[in-house]
TIKOLKE-469603 format. One record per atom (N, C-alpha, C, CB): x, z, y; atom name; residue number from 1. Coordinates in Angstrom, 3 decimals. Glycine has a CB too. Layout:
TIKOLKE-469603
{{X Z Y} 'CA' NUM},
...
end
This chain:
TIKOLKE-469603
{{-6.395 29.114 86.038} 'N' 1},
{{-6.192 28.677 84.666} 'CA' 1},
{{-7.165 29.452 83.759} 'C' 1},
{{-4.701 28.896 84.221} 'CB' 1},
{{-7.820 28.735 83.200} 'N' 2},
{{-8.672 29.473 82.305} 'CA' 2},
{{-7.928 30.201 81.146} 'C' 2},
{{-9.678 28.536 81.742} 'CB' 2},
{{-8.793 31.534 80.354} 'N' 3},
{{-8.213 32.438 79.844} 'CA' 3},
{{-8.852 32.401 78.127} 'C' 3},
{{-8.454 33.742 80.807} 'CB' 3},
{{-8.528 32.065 77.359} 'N' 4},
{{-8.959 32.358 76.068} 'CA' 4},
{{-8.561 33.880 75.319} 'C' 4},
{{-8.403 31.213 75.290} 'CB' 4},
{{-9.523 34.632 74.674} 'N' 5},
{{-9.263 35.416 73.462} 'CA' 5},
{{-8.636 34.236 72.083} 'C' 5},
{{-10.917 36.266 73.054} 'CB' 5},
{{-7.772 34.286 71.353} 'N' 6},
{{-8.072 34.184 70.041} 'CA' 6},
{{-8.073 35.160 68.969} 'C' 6},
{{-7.433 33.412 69.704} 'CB' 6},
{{-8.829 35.381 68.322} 'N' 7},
{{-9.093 36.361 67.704} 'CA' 7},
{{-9.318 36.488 65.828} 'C' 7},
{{-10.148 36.640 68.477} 'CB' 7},
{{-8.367 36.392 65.167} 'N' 8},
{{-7.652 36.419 64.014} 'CA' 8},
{{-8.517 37.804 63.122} 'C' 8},
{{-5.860 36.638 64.432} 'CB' 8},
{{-9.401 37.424 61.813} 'N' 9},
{{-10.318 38.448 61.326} 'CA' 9},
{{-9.134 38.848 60.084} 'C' 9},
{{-12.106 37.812 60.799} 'CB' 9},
{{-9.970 39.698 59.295} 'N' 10},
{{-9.227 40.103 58.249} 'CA' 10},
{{-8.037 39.090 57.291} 'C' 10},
{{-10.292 40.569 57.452} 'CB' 10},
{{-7.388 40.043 57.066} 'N' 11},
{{-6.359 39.423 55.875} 'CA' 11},
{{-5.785 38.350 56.042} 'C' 11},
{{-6.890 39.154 54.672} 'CB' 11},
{{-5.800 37.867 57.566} 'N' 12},
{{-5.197 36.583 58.028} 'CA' 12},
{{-3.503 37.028 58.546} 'C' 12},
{{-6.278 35.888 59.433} 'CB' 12},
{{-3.237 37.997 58.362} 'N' 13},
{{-1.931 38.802 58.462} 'CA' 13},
{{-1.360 38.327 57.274} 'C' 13},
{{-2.027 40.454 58.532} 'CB' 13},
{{-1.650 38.300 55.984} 'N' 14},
{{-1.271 38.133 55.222} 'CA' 14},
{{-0.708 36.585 54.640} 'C' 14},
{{-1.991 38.753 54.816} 'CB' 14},
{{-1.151 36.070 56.175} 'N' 15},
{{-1.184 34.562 55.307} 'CA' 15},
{{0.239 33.696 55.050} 'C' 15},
{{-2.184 33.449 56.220} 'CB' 15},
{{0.544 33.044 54.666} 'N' 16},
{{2.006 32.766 54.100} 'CA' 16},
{{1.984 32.950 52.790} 'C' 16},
{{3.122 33.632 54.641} 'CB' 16},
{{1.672 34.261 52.249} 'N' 17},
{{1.823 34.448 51.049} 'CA' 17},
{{0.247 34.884 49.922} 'C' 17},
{{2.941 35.519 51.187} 'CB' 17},
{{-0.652 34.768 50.685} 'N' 18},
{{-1.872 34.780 50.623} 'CA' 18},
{{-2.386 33.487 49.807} 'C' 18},
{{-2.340 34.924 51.952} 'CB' 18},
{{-2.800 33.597 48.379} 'N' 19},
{{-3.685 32.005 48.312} 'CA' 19},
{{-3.038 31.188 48.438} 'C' 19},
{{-4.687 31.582 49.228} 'CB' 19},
{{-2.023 30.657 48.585} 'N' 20},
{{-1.275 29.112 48.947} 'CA' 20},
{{-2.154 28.022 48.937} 'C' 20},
{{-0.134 28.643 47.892} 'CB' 20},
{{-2.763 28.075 47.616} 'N' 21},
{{-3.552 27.171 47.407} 'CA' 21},
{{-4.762 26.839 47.994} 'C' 21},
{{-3.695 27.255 46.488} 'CB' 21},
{{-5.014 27.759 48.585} 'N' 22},
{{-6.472 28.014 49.694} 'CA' 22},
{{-6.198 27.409 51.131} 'C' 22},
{{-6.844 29.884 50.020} 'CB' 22},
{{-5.238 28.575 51.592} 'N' 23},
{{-4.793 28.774 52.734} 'CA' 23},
{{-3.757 27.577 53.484} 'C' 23},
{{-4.217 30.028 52.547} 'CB' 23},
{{-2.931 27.611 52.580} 'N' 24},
{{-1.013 26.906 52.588} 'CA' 24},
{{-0.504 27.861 53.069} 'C' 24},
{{-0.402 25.455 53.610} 'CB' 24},
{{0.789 27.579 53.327} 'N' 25},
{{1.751 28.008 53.406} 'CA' 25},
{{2.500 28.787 54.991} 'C' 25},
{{2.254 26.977 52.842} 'CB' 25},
{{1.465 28.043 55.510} 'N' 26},
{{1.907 29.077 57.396} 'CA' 26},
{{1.464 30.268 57.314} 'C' 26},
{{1.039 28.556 59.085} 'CB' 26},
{{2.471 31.239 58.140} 'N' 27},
{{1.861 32.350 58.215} 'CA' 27},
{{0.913 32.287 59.625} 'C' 27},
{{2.942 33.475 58.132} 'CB' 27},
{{0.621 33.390 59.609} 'N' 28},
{{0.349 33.373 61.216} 'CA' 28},
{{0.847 33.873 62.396} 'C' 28},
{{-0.556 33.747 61.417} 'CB' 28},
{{2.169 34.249 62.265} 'N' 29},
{{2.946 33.544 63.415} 'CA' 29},
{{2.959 31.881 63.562} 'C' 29},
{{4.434 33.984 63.241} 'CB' 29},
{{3.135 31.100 62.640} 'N' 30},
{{3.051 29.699 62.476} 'CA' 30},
{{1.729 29.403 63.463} 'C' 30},
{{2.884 29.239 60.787} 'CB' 30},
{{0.801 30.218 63.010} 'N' 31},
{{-0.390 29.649 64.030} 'CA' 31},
{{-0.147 30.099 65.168} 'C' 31},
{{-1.843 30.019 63.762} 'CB' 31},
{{-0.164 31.126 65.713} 'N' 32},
{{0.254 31.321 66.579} 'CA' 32},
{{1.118 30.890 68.054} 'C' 32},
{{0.410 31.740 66.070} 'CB' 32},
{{2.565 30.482 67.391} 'N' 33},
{{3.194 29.560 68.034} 'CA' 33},
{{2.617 28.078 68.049} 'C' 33},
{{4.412 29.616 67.538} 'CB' 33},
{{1.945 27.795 66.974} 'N' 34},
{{1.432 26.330 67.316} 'CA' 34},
{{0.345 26.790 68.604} 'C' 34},
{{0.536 25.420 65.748} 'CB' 34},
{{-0.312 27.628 68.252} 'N' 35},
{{-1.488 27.735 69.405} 'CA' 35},
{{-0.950 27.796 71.336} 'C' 35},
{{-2.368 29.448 68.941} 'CB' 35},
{{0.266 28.710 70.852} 'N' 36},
{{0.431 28.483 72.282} 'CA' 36},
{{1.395 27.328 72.683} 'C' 36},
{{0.913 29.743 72.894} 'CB' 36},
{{1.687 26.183 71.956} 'N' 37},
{{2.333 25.268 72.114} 'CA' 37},
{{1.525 24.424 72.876} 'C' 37},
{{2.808 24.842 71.042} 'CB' 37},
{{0.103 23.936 72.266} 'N' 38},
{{-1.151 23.465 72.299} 'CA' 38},
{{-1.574 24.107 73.663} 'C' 38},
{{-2.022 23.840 70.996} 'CB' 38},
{{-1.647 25.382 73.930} 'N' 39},
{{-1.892 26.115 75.114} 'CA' 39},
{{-1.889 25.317 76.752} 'C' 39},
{{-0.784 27.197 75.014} 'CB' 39},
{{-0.160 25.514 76.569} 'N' 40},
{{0.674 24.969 77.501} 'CA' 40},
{{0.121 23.296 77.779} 'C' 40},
{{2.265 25.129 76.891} 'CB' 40},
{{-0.068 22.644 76.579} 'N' 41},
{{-0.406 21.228 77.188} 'CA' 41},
{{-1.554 21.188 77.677} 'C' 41},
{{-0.366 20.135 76.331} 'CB' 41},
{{-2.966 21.833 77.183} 'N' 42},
{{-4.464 22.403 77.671} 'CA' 42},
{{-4.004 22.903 78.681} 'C' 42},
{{-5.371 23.468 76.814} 'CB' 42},
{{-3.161 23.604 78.902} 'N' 43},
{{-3.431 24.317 80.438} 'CA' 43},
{{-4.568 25.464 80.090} 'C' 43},
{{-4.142 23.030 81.790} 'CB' 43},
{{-4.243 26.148 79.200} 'N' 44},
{{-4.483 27.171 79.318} 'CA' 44},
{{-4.066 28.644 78.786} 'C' 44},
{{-5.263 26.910 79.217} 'CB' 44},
{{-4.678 29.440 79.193} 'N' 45},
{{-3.822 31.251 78.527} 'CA' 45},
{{-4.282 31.516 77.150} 'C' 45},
{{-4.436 33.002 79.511} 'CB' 45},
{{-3.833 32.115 76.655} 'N' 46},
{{-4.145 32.807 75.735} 'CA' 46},
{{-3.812 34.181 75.437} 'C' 46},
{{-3.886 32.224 74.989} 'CB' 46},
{{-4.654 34.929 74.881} 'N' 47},
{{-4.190 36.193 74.738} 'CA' 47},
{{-4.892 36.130 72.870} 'C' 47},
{{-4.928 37.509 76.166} 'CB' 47},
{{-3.895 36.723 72.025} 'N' 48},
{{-4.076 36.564 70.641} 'CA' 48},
{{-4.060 37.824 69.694} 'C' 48},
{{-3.084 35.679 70.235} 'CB' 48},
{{-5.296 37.787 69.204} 'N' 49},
{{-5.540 39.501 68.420} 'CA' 49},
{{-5.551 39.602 67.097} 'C' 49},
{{-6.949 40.237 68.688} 'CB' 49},
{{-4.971 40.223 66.003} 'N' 50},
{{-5.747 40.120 64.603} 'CA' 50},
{{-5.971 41.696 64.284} 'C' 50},
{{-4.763 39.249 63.255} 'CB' 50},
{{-7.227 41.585 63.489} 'N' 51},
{{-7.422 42.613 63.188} 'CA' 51},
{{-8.123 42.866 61.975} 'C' 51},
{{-7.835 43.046 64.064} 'CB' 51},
{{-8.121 43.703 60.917} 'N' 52},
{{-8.913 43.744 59.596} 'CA' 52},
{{-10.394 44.977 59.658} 'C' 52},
{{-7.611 44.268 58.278} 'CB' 52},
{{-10.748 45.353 60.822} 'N' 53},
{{-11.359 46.328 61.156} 'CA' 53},
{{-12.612 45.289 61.999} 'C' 53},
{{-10.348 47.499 61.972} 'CB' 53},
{{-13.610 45.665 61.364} 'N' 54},
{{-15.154 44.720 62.130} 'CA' 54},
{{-15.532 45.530 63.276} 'C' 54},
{{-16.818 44.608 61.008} 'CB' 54},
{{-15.468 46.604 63.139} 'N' 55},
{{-15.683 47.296 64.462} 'CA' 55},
{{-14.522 46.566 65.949} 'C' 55},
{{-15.271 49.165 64.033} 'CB' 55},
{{-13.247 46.781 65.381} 'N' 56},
{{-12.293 46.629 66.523} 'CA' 56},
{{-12.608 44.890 67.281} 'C' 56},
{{-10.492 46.850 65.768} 'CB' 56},
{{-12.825 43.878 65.961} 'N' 57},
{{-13.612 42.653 66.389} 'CA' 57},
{{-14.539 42.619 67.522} 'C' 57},
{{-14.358 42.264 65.373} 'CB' 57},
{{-15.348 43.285 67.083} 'N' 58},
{{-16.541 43.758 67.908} 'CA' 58},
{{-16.456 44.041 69.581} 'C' 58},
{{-16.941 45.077 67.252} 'CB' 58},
{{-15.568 45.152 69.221} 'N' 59},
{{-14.687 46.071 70.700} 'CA' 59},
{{-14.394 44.949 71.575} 'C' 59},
{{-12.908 47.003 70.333} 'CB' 59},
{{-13.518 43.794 70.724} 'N' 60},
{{-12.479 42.842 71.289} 'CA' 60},
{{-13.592 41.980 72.054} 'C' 60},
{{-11.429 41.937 70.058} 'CB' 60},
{{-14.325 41.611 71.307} 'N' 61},
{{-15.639 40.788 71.881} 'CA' 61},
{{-16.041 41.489 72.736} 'C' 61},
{{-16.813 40.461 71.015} 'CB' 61},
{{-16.491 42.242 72.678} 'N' 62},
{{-17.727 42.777 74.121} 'CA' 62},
{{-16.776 43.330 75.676} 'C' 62},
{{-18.922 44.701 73.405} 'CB' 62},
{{-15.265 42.936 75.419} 'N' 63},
{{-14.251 43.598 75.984} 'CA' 63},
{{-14.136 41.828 77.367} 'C' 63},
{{-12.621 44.153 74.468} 'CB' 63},
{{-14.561 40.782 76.270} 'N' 64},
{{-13.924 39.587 76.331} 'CA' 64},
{{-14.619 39.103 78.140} 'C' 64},
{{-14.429 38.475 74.725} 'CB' 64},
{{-16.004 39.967 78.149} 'N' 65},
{{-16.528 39.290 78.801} 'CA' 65},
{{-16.268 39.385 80.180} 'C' 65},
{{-17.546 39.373 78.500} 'CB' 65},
{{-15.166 40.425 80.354} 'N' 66},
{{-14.328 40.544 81.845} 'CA' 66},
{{-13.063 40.101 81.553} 'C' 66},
{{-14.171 42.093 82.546} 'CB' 66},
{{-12.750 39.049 82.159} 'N' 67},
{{-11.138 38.423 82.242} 'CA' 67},
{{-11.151 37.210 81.421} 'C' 67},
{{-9.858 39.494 81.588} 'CB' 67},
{{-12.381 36.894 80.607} 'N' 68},
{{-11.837 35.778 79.532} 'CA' 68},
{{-12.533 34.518 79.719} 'C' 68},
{{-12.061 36.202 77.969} 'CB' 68},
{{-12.361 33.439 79.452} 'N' 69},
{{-13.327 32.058 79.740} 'CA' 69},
{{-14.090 31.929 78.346} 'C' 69},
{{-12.321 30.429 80.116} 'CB' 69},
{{-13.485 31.962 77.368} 'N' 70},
{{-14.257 31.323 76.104} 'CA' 70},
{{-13.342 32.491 75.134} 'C' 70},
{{-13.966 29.217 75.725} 'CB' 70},
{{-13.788 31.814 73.666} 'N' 71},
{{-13.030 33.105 72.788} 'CA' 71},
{{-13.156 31.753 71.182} 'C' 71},
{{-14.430 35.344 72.655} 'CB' 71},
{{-11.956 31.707 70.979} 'N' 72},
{{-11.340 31.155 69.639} 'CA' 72},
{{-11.190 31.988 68.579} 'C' 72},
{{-10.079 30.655 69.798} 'CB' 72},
{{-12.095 32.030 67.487} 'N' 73},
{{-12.344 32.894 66.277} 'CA' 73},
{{-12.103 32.538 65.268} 'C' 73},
{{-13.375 33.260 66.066} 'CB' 73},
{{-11.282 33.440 64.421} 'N' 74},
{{-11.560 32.746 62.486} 'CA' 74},
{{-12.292 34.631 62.321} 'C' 74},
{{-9.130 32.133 60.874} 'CB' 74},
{{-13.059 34.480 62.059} 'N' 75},
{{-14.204 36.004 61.450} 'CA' 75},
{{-13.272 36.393 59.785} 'C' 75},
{{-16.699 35.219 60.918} 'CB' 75},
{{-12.563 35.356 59.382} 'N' 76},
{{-12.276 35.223 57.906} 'CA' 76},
{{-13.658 36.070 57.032} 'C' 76},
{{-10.569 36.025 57.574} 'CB' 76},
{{-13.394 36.834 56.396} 'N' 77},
{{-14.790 37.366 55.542} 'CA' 77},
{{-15.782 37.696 56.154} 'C' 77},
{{-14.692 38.482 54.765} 'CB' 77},
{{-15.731 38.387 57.182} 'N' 78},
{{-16.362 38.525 58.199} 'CA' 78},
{{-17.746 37.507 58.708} 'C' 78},
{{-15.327 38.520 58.987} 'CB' 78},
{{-17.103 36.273 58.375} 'N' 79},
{{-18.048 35.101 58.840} 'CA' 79},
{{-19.270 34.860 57.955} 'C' 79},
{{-17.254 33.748 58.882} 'CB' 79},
{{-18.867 35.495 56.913} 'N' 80},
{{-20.162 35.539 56.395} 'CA' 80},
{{-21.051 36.766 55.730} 'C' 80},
{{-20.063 34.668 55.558} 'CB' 80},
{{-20.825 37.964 56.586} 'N' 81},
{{-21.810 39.138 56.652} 'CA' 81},
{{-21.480 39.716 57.645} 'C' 81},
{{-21.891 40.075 55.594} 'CB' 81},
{{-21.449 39.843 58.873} 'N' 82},
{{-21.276 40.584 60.157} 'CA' 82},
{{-22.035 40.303 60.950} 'C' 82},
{{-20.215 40.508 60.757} 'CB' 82},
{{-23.603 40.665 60.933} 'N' 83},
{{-24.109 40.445 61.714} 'CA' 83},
{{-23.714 41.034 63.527} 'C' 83},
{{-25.109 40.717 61.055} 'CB' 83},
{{-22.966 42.219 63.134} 'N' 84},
{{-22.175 42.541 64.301} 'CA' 84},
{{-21.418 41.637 64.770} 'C' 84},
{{-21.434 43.511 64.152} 'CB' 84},
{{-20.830 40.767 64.806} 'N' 85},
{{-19.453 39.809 64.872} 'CA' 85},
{{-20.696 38.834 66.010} 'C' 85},
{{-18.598 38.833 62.817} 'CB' 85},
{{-21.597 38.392 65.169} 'N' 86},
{{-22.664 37.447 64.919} 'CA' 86},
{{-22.957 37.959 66.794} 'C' 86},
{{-24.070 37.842 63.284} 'CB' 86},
{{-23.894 39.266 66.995} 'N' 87},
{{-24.529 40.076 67.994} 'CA' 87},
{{-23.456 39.918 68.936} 'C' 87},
{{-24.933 41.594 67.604} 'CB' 87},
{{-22.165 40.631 69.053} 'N' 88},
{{-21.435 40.541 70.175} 'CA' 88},
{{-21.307 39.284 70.248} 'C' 88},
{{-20.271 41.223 70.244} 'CB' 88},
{{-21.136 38.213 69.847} 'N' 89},
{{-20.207 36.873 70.644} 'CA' 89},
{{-22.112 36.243 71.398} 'C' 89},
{{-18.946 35.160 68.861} 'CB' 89},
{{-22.853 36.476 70.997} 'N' 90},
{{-23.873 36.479 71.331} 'CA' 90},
{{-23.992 37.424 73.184} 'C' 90},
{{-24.567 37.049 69.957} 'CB' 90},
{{-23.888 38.501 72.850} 'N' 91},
{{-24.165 39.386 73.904} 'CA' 91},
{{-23.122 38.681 75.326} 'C' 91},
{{-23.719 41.141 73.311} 'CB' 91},
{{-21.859 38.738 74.803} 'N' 92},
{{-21.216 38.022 75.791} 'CA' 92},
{{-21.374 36.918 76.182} 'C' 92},
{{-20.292 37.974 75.661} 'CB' 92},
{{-22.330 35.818 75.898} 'N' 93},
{{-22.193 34.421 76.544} 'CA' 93},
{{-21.213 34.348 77.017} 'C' 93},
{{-23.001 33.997 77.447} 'CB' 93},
{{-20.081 33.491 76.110} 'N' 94},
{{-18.815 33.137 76.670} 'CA' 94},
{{-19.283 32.090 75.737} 'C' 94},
{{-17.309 34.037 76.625} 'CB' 94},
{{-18.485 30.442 75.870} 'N' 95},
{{-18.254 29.806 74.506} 'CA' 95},
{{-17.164 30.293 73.659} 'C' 95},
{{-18.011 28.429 74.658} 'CB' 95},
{{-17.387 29.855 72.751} 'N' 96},
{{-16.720 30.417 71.355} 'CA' 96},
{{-16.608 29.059 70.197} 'C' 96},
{{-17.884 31.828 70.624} 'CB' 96},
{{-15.692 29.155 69.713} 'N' 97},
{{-15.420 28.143 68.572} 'CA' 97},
{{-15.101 28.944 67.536} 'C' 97},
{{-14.294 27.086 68.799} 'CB' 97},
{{-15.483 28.555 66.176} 'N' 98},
{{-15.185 29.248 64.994} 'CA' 98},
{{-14.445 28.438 64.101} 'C' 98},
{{-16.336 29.725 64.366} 'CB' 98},
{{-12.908 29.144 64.017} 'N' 99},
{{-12.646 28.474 62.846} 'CA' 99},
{{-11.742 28.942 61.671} 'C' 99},
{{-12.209 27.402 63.241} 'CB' 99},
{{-11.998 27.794 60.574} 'N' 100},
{{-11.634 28.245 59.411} 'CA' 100},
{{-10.252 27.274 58.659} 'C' 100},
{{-13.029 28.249 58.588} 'CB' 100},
{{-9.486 27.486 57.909} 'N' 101},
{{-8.331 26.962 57.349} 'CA' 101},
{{-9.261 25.930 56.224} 'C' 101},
{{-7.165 28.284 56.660} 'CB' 101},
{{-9.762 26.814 55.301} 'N' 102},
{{-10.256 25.796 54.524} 'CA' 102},
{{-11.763 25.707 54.654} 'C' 102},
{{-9.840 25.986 53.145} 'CB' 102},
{{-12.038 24.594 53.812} 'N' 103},
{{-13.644 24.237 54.384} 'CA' 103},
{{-14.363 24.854 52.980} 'C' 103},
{{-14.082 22.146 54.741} 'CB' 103},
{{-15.213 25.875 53.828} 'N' 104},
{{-15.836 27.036 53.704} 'CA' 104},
{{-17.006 26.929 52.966} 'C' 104},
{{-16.065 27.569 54.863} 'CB' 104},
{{-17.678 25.202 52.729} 'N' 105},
{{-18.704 25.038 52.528} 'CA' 105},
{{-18.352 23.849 50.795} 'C' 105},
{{-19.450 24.510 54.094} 'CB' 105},
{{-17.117 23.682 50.527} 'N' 106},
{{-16.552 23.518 49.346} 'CA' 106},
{{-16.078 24.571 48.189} 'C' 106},
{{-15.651 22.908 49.692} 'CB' 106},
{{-16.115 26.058 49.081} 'N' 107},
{{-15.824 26.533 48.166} 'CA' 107},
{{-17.232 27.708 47.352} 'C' 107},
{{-14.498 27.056 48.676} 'CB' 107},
{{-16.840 29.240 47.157} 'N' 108},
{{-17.868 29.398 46.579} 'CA' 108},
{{-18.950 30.375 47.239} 'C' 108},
{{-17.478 29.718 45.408} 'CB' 108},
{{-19.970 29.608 46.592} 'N' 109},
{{-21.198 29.817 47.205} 'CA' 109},
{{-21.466 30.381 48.455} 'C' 109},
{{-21.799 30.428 46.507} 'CB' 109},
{{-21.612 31.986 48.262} 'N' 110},
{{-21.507 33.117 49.287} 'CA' 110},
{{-20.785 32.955 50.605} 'C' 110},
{{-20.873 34.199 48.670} 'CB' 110},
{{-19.528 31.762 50.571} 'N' 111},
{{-18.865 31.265 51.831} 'CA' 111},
{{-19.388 30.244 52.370} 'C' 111},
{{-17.612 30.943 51.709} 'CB' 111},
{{-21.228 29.555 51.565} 'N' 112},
{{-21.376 28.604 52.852} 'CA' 112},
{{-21.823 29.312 53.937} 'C' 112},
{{-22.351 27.439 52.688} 'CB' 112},
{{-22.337 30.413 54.107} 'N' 113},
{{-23.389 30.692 55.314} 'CA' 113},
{{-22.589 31.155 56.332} 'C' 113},
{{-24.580 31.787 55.035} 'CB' 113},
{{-22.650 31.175 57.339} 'N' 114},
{{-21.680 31.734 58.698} 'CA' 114},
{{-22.328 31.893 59.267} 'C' 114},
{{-20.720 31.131 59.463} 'CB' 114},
{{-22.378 33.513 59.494} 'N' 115},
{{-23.701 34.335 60.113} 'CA' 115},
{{-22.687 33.957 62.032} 'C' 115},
{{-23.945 36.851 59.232} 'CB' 115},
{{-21.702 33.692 61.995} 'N' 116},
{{-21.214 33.801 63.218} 'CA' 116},
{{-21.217 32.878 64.260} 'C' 116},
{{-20.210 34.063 63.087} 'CB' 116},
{{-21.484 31.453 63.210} 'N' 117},
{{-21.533 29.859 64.025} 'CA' 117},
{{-22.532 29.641 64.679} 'C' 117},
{{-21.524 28.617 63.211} 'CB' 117},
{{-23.722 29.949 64.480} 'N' 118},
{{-24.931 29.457 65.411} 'CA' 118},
{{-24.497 30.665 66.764} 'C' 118},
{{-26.897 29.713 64.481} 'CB' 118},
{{-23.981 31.490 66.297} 'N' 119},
{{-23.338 32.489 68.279} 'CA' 119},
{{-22.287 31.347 68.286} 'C' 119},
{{-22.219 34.886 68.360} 'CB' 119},
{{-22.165 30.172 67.752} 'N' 120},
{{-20.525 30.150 68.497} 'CA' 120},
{{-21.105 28.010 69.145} 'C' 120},
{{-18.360 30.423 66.517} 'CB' 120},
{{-20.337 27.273 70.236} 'N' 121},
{{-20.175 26.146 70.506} 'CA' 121},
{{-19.880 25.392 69.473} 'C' 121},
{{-19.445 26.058 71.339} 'CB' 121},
{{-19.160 25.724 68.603} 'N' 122},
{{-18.873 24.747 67.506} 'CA' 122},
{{-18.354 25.220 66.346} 'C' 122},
{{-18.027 23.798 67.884} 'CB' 122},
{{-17.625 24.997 65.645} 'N' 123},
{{-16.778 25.323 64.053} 'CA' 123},
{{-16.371 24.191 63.221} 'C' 123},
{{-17.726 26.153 62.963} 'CB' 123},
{{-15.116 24.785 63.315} 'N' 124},
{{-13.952 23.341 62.644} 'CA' 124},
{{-13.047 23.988 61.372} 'C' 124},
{{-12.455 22.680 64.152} 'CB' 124},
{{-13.555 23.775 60.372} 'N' 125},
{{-13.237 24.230 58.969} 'CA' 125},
{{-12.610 22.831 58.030} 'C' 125},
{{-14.789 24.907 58.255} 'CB' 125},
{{-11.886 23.614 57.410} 'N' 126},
{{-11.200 22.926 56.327} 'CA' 126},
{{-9.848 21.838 56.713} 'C' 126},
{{-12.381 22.117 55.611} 'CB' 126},
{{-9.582 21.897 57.761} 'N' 127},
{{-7.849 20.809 58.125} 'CA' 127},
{{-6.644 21.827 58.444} 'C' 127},
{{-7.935 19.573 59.952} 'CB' 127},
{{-6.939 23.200 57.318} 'N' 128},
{{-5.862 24.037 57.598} 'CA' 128},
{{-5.668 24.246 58.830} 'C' 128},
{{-4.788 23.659 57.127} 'CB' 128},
{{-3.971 24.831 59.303} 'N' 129},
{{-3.559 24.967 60.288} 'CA' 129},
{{-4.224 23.788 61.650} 'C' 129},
{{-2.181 24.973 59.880} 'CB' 129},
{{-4.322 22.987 61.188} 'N' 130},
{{-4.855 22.114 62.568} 'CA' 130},
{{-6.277 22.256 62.679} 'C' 130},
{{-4.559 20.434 62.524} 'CB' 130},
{{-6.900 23.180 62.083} 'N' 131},
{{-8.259 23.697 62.866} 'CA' 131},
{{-8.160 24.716 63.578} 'C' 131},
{{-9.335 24.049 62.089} 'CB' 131},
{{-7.638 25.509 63.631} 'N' 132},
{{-7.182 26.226 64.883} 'CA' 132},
{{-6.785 25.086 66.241} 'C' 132},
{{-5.737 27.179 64.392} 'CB' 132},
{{-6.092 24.250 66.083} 'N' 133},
{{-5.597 23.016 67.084} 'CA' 133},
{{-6.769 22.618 67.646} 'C' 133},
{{-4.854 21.684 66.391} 'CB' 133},
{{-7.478 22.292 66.625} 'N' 134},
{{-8.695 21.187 66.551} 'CA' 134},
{{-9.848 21.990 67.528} 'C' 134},
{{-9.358 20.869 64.668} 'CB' 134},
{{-9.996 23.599 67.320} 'N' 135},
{{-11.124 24.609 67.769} 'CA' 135},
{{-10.232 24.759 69.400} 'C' 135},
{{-11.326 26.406 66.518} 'CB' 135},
{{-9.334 24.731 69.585} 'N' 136},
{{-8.565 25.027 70.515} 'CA' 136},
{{-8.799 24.333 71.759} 'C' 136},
{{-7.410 24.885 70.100} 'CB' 136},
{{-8.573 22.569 71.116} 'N' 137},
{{-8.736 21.802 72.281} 'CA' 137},
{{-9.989 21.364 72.644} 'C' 137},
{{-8.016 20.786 72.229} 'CB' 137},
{{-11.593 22.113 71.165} 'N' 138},
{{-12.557 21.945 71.560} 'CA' 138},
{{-13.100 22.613 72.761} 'C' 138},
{{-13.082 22.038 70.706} 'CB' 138},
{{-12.445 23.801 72.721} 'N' 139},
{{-12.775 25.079 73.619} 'CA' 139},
{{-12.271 24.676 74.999} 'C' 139},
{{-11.997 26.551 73.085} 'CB' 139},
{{-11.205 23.852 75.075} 'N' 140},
{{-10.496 23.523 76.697} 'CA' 140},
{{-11.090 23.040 76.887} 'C' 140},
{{-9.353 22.958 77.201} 'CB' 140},
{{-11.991 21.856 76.151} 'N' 141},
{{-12.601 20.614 77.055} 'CA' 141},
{{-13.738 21.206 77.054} 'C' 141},
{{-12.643 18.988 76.536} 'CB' 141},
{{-14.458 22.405 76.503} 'N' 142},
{{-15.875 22.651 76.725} 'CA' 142},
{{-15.631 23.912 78.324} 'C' 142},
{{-16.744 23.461 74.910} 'CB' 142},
{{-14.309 24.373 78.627} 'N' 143},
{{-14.395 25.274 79.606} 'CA' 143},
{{-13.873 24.228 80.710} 'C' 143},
{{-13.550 26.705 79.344} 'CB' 143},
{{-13.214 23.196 80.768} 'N' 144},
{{-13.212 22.453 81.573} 'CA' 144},
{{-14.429 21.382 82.611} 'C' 144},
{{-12.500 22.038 80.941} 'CB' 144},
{{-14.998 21.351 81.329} 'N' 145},
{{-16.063 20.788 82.028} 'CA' 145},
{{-17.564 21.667 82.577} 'C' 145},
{{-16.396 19.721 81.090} 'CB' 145},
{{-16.936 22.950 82.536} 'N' 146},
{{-17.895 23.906 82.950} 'CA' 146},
{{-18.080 24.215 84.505} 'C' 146},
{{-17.549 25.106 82.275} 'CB' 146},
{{-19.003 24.240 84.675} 'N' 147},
{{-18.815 24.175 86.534} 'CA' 147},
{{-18.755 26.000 87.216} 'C' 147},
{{-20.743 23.141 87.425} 'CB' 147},
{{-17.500 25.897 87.679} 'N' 148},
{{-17.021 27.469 88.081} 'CA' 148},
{{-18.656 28.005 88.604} 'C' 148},
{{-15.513 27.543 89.673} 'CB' 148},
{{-18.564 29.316 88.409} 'N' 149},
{{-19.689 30.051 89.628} 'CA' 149},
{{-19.560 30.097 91.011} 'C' 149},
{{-19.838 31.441 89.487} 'CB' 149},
{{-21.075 29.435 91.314} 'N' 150},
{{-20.570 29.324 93.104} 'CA' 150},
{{-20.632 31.175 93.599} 'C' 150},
{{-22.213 28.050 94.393} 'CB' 150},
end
């Protein structure tokens, strides 16, 4: 069974009561349990991290590349100045999906660029809680159709 990181960036702890208007209203346990709901029907693991520290991101990434198939990301601020964030998901060649609650490229300015997406397979911003869903089941079908190492 293939193994995913997901990996939860700053201030996404907070969410529930964070922004409503940005964000909504799930916290992230809400994501969470949706993710491994979603899991179970993918057929696959997950192991799920948050952290507000760019270094520990980092750690988590370069950690990923023994035991993990791919790695499911929201960078939150992160995504757009970490060139570290950017370097590790890079260094590890794993696929990676990036995603965001709201769409990143509606709001202001400084949040269109995502130093982290060109390291990553794809990025699914702005359908709230169901971009996590959406990055989730991109990531199964991109490790599924990956051909094991002979």
């Amino acid at each position: 069974m293939k193994k995913i990181l997901v990996l939860h960036g700053p201030n996404l702890n907070l969410l529930g009561s964070r922004e409503q208007a940005v964000y909504g209203k799930a916290t992230l346990e809400d994501i969470n349990l949706g993710l491994k709901a979603a899991a179970k029907k993918l057929k696959v693991r997950l192991q799920i991290e948050q952290s507000n520290h760019e270094g520990e991101i980092v750690d988590l990434i370069g950690k990923a590349r023994k035991g993990f198939d791919g790695i499911l990301i929201n960078p939150a601020a992160y995504t757009h100045t970490s060139i570290a964030i950017r370097d590790a998901l890079l260094a590890v060649d794993l696929p990676a999906v990036e995603v965001h609650l709201s769409n990143i490229y509606k709001r202001e300015d400084f949040r269109h660029k995502s130093l982290s997406a060109a390291a990553c397979s794809g990025q699914v911003a702005g359908f709230g809680v169901e971009s996590y869903l959406l990055g989730l089941t991109g990531l199964a079908g991109i490790l599924k159709s990956k051909k094991p190492a002979a």
